[in-house]
Biopython code that builds the backbone (N, CA, C, O; Angstrom):
import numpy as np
from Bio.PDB.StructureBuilder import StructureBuilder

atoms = [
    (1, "UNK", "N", (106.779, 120.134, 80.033)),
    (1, "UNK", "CA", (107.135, 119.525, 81.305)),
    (1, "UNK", "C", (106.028, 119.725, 82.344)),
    (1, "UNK", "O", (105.734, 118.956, 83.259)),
    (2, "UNK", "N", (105.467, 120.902, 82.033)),
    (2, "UNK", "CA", (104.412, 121.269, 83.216)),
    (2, "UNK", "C", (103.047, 120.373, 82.778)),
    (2, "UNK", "O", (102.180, 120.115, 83.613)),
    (3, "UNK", "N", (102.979, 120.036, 81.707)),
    (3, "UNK", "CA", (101.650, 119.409, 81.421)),
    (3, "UNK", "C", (101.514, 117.721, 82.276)),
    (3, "UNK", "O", (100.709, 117.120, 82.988)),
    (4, "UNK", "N", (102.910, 117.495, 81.627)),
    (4, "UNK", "CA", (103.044, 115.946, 82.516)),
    (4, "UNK", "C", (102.666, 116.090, 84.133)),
    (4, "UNK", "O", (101.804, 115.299, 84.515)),
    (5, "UNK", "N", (103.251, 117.073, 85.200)),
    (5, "UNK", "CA", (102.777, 117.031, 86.422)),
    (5, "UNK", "C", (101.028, 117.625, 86.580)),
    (5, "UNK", "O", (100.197, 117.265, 87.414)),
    (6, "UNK", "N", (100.882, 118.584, 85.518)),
    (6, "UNK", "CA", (99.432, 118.666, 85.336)),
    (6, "UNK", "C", (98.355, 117.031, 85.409)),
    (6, "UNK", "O", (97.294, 116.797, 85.987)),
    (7, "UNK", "N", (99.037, 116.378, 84.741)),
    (7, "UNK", "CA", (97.801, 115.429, 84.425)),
    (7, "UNK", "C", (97.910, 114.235, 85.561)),
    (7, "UNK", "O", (97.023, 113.422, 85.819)),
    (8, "UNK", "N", (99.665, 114.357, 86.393)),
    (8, "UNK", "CA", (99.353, 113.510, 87.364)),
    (8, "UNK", "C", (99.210, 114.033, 88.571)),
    (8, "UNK", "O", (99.326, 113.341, 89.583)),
    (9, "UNK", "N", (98.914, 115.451, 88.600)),
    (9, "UNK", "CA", (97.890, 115.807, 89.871)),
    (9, "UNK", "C", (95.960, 115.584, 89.542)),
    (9, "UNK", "O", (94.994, 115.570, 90.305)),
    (10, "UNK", "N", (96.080, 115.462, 88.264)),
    (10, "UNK", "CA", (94.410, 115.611, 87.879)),
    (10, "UNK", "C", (94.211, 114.210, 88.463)),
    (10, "UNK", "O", (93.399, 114.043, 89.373)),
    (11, "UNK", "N", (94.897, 113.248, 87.987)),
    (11, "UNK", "CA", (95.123, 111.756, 88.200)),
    (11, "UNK", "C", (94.927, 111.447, 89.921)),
    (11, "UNK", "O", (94.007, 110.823, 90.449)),
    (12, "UNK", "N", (96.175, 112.139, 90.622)),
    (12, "UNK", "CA", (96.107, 112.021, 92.089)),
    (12, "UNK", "C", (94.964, 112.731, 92.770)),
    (12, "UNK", "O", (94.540, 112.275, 93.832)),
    (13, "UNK", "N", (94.413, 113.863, 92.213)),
    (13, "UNK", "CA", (92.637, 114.778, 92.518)),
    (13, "UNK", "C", (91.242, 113.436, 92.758)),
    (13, "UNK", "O", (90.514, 113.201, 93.723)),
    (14, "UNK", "N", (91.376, 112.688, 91.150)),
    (14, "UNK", "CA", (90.769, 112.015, 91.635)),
    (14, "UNK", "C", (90.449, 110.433, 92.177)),
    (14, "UNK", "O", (89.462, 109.714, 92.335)),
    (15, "UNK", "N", (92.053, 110.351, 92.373)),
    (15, "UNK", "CA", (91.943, 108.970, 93.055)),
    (15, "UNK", "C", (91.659, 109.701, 94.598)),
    (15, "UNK", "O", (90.966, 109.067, 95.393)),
    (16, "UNK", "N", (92.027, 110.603, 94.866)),
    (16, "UNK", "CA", (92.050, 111.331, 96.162)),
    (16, "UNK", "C", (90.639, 111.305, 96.314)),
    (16, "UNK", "O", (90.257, 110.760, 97.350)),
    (17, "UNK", "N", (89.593, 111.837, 95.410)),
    (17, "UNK", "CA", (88.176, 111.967, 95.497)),
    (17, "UNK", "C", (87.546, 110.947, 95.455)),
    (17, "UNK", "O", (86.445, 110.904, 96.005)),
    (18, "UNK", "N", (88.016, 109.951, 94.856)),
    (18, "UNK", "CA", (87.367, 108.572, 94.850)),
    (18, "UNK", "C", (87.380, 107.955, 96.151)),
    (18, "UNK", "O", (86.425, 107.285, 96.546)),
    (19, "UNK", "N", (88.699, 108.203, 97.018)),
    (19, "UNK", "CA", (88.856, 107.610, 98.346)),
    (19, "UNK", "C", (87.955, 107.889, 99.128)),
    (19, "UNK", "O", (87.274, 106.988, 99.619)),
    (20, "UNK", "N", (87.706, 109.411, 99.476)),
    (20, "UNK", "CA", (87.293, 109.648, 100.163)),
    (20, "UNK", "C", (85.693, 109.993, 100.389)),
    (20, "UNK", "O", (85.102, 110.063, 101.467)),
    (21, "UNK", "N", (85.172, 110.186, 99.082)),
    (21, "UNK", "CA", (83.751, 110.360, 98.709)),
    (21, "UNK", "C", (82.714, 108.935, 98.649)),
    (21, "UNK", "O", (81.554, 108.828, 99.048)),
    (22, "UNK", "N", (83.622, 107.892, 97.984)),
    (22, "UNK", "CA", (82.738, 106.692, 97.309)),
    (22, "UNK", "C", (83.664, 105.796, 98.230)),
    (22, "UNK", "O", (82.906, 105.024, 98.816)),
    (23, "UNK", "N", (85.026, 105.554, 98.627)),
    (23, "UNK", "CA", (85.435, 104.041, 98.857)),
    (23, "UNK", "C", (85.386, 104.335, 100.237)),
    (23, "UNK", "O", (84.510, 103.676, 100.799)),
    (24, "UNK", "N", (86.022, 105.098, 100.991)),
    (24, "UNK", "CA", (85.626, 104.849, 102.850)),
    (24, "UNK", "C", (83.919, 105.226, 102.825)),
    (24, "UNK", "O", (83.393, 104.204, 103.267)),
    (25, "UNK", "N", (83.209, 105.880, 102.618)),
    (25, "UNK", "CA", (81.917, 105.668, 102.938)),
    (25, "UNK", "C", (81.244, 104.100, 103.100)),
    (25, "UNK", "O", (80.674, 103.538, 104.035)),
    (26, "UNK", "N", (81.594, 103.698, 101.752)),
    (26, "UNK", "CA", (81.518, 102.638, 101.421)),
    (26, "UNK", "C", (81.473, 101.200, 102.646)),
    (26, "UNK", "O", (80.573, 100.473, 103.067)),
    (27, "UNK", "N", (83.493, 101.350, 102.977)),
    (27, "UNK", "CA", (84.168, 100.149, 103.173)),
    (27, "UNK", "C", (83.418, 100.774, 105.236)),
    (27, "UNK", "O", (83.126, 99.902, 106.054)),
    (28, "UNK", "N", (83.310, 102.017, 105.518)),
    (28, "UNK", "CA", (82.253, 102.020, 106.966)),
    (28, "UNK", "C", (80.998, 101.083, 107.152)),
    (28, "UNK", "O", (80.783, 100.196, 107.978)),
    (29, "UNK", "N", (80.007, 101.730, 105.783)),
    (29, "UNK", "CA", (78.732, 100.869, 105.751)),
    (29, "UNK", "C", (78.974, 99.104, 105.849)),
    (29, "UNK", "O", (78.368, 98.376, 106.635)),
    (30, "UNK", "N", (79.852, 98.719, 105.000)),
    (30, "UNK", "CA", (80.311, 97.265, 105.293)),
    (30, "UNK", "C", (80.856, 96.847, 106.578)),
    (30, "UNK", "O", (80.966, 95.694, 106.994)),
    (31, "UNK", "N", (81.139, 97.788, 107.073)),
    (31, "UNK", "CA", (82.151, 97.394, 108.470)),
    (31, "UNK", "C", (80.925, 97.386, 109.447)),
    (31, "UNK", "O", (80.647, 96.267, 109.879)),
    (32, "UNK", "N", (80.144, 98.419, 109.874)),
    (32, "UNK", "CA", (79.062, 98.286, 110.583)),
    (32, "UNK", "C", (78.160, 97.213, 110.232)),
    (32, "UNK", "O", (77.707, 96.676, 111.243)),
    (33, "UNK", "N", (77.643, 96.596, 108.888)),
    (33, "UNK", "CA", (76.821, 95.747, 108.715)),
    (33, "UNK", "C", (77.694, 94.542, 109.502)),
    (33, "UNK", "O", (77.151, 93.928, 110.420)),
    (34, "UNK", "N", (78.878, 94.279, 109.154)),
    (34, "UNK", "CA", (79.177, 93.212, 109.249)),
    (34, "UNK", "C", (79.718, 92.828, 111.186)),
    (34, "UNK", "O", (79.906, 91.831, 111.884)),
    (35, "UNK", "N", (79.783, 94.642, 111.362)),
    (35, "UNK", "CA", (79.353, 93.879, 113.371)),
    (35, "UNK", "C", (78.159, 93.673, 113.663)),
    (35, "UNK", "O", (77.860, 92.962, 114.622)),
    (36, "UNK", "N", (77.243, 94.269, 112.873)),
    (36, "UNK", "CA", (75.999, 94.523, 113.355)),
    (36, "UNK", "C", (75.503, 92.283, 113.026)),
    (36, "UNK", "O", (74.882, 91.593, 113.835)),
    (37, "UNK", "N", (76.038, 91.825, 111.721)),
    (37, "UNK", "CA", (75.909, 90.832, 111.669)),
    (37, "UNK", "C", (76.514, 89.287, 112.611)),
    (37, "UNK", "O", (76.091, 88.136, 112.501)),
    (38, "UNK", "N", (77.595, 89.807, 113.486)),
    (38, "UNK", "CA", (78.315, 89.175, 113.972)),
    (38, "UNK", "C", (77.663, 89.160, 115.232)),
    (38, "UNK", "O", (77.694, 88.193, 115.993)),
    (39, "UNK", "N", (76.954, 90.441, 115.502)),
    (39, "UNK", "CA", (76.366, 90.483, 117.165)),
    (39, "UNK", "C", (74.570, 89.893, 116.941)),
    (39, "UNK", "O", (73.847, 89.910, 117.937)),
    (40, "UNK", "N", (74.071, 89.466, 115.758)),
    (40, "UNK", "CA", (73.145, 88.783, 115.533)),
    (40, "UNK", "C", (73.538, 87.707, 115.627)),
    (40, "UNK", "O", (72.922, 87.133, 116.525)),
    (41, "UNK", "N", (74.639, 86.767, 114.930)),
    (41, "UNK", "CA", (75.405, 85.423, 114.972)),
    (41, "UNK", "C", (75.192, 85.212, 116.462)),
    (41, "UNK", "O", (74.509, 84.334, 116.989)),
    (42, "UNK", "N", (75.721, 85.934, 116.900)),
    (42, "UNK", "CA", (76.382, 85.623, 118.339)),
    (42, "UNK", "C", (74.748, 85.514, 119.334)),
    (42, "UNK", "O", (74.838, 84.641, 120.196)),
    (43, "UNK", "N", (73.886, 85.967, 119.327)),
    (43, "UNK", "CA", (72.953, 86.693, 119.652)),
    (43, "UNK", "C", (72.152, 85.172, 119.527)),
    (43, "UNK", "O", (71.799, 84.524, 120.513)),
    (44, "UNK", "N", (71.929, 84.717, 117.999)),
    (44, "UNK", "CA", (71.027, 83.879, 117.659)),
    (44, "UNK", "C", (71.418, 82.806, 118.058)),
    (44, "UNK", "O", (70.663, 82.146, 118.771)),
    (45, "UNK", "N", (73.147, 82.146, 117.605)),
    (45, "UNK", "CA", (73.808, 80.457, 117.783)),
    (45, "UNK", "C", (74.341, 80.523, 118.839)),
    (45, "UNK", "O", (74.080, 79.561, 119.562)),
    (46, "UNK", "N", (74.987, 81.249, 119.256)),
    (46, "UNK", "CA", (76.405, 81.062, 120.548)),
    (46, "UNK", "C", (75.564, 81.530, 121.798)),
    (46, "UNK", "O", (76.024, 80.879, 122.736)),
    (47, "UNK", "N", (74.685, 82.240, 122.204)),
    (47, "UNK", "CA", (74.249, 82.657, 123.513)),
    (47, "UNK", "C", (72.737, 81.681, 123.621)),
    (47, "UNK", "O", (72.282, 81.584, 124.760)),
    (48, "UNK", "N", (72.076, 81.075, 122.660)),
    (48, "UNK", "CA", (70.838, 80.591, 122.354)),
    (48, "UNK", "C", (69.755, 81.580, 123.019)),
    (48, "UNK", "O", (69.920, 82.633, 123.635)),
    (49, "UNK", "N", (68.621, 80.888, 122.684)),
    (49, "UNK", "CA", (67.491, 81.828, 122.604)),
    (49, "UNK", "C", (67.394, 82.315, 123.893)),
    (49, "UNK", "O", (68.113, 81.846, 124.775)),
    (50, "UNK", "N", (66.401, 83.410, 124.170)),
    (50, "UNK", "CA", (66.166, 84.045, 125.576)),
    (50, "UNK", "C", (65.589, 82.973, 126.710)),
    (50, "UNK", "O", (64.809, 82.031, 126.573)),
    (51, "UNK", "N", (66.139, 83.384, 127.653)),
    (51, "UNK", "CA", (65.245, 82.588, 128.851)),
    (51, "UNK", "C", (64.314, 83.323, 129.644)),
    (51, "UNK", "O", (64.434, 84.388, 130.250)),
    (52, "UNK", "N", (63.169, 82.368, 129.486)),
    (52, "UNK", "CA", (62.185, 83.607, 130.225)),
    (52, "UNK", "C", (61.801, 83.310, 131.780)),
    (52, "UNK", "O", (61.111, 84.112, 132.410)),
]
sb = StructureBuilder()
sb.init_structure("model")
sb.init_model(0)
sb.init_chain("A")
sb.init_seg("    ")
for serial, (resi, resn, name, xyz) in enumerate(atoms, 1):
    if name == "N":
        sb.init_residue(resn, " ", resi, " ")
    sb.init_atom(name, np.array(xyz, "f"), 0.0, 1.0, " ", f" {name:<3s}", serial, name[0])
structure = sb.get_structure()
């Protein structure tokens, strides 16, 4: 009986480690690129070029 909750804490360890090591690092770097890309959009088409 104890082995079965053994293997679904090993199970929940590393979906737990996966979250937090590899997938939010991750899904941040995408989130910043993609304002960082939106305030170029905006920057380049919607405000047009600089006025000097």
């Amino acid at each position: 009986m104890e082995s079965s909750n053994n293997a679904v804490t090993g199970k929940q360890e590393r979906t737990t480690f996966l979250l937090l090591l590899v997938l939010f690092p991750v899904l941040s770097v995408m989130f910043i690129a993609a304002y960082g890309f939106a305030v170029w959009f905006w920057q380049m088409f919607v405000s047009g070029p600089p006025h000097v």
